[in-house]
C-alpha positions in Angstrom: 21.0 -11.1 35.9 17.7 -10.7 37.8 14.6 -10.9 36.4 13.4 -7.7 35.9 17.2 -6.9 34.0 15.9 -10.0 31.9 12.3 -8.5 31.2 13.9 -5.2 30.3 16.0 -5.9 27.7 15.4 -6.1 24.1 17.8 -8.9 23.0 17.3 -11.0 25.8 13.7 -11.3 25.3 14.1 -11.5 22.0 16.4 -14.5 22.0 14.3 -16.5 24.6 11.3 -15.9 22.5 12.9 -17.8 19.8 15.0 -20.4 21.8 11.7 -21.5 23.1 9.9 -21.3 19.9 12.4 -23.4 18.1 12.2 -25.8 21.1 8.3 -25.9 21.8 6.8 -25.7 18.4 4.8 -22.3 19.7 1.3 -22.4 20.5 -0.6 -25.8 19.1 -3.6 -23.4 18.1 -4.7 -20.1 17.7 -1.3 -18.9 16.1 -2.4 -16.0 14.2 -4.9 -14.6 16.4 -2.6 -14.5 19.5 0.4 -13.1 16.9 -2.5 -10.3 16.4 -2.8 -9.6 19.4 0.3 -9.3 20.6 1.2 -6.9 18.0 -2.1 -4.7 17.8 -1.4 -4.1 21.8 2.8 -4.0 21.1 2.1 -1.7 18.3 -0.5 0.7 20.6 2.2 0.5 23.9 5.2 2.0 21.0 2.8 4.2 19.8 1.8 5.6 22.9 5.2 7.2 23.2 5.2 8.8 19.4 3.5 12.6 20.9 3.4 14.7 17.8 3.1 17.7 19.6 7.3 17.6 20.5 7.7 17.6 16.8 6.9 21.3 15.7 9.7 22.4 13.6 9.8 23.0 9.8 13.2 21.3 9.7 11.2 17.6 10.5 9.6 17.7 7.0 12.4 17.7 4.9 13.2 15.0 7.4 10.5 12.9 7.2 10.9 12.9 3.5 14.4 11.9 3.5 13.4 9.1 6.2 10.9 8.1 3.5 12.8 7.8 0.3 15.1 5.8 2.8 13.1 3.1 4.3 10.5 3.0 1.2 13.2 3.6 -1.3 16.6 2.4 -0.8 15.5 -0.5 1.7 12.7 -1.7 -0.1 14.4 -1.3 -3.3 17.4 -3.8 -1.5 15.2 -6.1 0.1 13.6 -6.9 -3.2 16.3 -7.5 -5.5 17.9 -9.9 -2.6 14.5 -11.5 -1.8 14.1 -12.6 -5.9 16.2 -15.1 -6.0 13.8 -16.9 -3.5 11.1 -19.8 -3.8 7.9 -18.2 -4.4 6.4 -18.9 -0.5 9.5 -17.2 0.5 9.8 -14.3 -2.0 6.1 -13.2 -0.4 7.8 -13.1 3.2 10.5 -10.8 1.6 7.7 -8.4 -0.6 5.7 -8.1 2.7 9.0 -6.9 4.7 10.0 -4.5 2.3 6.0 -3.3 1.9 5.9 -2.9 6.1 7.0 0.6 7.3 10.0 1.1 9.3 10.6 0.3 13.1 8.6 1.9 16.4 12.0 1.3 18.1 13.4 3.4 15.9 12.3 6.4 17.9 14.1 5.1 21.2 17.3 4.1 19.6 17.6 7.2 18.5 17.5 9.1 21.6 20.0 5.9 23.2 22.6 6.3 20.1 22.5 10.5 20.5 20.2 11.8 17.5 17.4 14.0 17.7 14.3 12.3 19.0 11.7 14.5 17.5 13.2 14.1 14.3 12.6 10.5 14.4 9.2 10.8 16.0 8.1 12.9 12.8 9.3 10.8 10.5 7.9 8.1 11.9 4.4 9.1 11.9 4.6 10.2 8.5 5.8 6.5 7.7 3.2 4.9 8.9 0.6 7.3 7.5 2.7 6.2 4.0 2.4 2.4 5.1 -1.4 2.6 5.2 -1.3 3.4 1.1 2.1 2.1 0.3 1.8 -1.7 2.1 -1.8 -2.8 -0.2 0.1 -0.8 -3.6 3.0 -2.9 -3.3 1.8 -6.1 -2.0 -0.7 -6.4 -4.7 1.3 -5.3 -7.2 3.8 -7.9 -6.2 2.2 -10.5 -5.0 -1.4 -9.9 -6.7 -4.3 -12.1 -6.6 -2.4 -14.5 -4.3 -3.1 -11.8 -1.3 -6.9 -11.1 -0.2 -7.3 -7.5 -0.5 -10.0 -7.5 2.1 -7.4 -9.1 4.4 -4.9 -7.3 4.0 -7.4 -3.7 4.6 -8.6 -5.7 7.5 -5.0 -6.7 9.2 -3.9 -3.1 8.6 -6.7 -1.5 10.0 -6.5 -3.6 13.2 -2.4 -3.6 13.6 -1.9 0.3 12.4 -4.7 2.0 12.5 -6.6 0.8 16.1 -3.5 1.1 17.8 -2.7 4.6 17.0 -6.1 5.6 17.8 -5.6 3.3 21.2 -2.3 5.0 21.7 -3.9 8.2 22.1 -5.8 6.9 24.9 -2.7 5.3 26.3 -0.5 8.2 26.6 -3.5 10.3 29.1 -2.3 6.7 31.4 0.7 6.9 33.2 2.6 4.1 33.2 6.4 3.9 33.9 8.6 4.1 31.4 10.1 -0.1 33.0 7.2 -1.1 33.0 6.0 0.3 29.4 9.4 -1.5 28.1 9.4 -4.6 29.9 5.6 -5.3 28.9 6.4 -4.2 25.2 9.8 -7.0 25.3 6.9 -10.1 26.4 5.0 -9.2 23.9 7.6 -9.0 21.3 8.6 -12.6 22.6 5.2 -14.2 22.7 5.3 -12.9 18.9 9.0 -14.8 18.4 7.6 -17.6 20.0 4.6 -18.0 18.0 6.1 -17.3 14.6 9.3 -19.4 15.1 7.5 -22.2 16.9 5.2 -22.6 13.5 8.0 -22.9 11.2 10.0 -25.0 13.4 10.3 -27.7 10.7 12.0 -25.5 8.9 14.3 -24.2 10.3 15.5 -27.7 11.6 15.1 -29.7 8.0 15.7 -27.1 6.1 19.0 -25.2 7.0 19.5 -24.0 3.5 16.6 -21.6 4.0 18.3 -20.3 7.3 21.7 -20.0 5.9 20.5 -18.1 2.7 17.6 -15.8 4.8 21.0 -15.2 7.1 23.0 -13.9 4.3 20.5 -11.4 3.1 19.6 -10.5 6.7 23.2 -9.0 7.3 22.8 -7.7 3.7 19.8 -5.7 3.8 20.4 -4.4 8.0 24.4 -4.3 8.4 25.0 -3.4 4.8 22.5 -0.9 4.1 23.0 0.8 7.7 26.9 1.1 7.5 26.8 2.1 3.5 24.3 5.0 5.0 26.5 6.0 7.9 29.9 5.6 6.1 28.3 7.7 2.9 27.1 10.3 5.4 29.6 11.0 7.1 32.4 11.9 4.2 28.9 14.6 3.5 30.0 16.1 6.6 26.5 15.2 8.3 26.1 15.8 11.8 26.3 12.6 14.3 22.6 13.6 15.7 20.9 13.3 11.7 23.0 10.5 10.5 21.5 8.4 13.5 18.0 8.9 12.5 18.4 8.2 8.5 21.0 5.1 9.1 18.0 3.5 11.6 15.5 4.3 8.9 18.2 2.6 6.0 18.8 -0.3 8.1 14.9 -1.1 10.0 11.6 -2.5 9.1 8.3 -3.7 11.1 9.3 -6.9 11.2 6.8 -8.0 13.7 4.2 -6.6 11.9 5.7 -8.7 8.5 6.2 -11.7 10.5 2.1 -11.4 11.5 1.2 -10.4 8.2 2.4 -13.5 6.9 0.9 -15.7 9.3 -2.4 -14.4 9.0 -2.6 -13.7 4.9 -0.5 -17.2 3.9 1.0 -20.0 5.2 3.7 -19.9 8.5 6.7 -20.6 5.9 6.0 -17.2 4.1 7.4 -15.4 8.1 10.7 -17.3 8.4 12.2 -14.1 6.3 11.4 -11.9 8.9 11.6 -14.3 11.5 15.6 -15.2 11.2 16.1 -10.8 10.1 14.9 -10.1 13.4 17.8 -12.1 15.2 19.7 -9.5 13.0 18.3 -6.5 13.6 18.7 -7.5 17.4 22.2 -7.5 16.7 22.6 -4.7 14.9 21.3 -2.8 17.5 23.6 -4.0 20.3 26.6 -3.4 17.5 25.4 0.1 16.7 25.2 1.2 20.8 28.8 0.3 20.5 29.6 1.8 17.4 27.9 5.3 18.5 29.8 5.3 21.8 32.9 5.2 20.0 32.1 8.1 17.6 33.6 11.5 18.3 32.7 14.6 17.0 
């Protein structure tokens, strides 16, 4: 595989950024600020190709609702109830995942597994509007006075709301679509390597924590996502919508959780999102396959 095939895809990157977190320990200083980073500019790059004006239909806002009720409902609802039974440093790792909105990738692996991109470009821009009311309601609600609220505003303003202002900018720029991808998969792996690299003492001490995290992972993304697509489908619902709402069941932020945690507590409070992302990588790779095979 050359380089360049390396840099462009997803679940490569992905597993390199946390093979060499887990064996490097990450960055010996400045954790947080360079996991802000990293996101703020991952976050404006995935913005950049969310253009609103493709997305004129009435049909998108029955859409976006059902999207919502989805990712902020059903999923949040599931990554709760699993994350409860958790020590307390951990249970924070799960409320902040199932406070974060859903996935930028969403919109891409919708067009890859044959739905209807503007659908998901709609919905996700009306998630994300949700997030920036929905993440502070729920994380204080759960997690109350333990969370600064002034933080918390602050992180969300720099890693939702200056990117999609930036991403505005962005989109006038043009930049190949490679290159856009392969710059977005570093990024994504200096974040892996940052947030895996600072809890590397517990992931090799304390393989409990990994094994239990790894059972709700496949929980909460392959259970949620095939319940979706299985329930949909005896309702007779197209391929092209089922695709949108099972990736909106089955996908959250994680990056922006993973940061979240970092920069509001302590490193421990990320491995939840941290091991779910080796998940969700999966997930995607067995959905591509799944898709291909479907018929209709």
């Amino acid at each position: 595989m050359r380089p360049a095939d390396i840099l462009g895809s997803y679940s490569a990157m992905m597993g390199l950024g946390l093979l060499f977190g887990l064996l490097l320990g990450g960055f010996p200083w400045l954790t947080k600020e360079i996991s802000m980073a990293s996101l703020a500019i991952l976050m404006t790059l995935s913005l950049s190709r969310v253009r609103l004006g493709e997305t004129k239909s009435k049909e998108h806002g029955k859409d976006a609702i059902v999207a919502l009720i989805l990712n902020y409902g059903m999923l949040t609802g599931v990554i709760l109830i699993l994350g409860r039974m958790f020590p307390e440093d951990l249970w924070w790792g799960w409320v902040l995942m199932a406070a974060a909105p859903s996935a930028i990738s969403i919109v891409p692996f919708t067009t890859i597994f044959g739905g209807k991109t503007s659908k998901a470009l709609f919905s996700t821009a009306v998630n994300y509007l949700s997030a920036l009311a929905l993440m502070p309601l729920i994380s204080l609600a759960l997690i109350g006075s333990a969370v600064s609220v002034n933080d918390l505003i602050v992180s969300l303003l720099f890693l939702i709301v200056l990117p999609m202002v930036a991403s505005r900018f962005v989109m006038r720029i043009s930049i190949g679509k490679s290159v856009t991808t392969q710059a977005m998969n570093i990024l994504f792996a200096i974040l892996i390597f940052a947030v895996a690299g600072a809890n590397r003492n517990a992931f090799v001490s304390e393989p409990w924590i990994v094994i239990a995290v790894a059972a709700v992972s496949i929980i909460r993304t392959f259970g949620t996502g095939l319940g979706i697509e299985f329930s949909l489908r005896k309702l007779g619902v197209p391929k092209e919508t089922r695709v949108t709402q099972v990736l909106f069941s089955s996908y959250k932020n994680l990056g922006l959780t993973a940061t979240l945690a970092i920069a509001l507590f302590d490193p421990i409070v990320a491995v939840p999102a941290t091991i779910c992302i080796v998940f969700e990588v999966v997930w995607v790779i067995f959905l591509q396959r799944f898709y291909e095979r479907v018929k209709e």
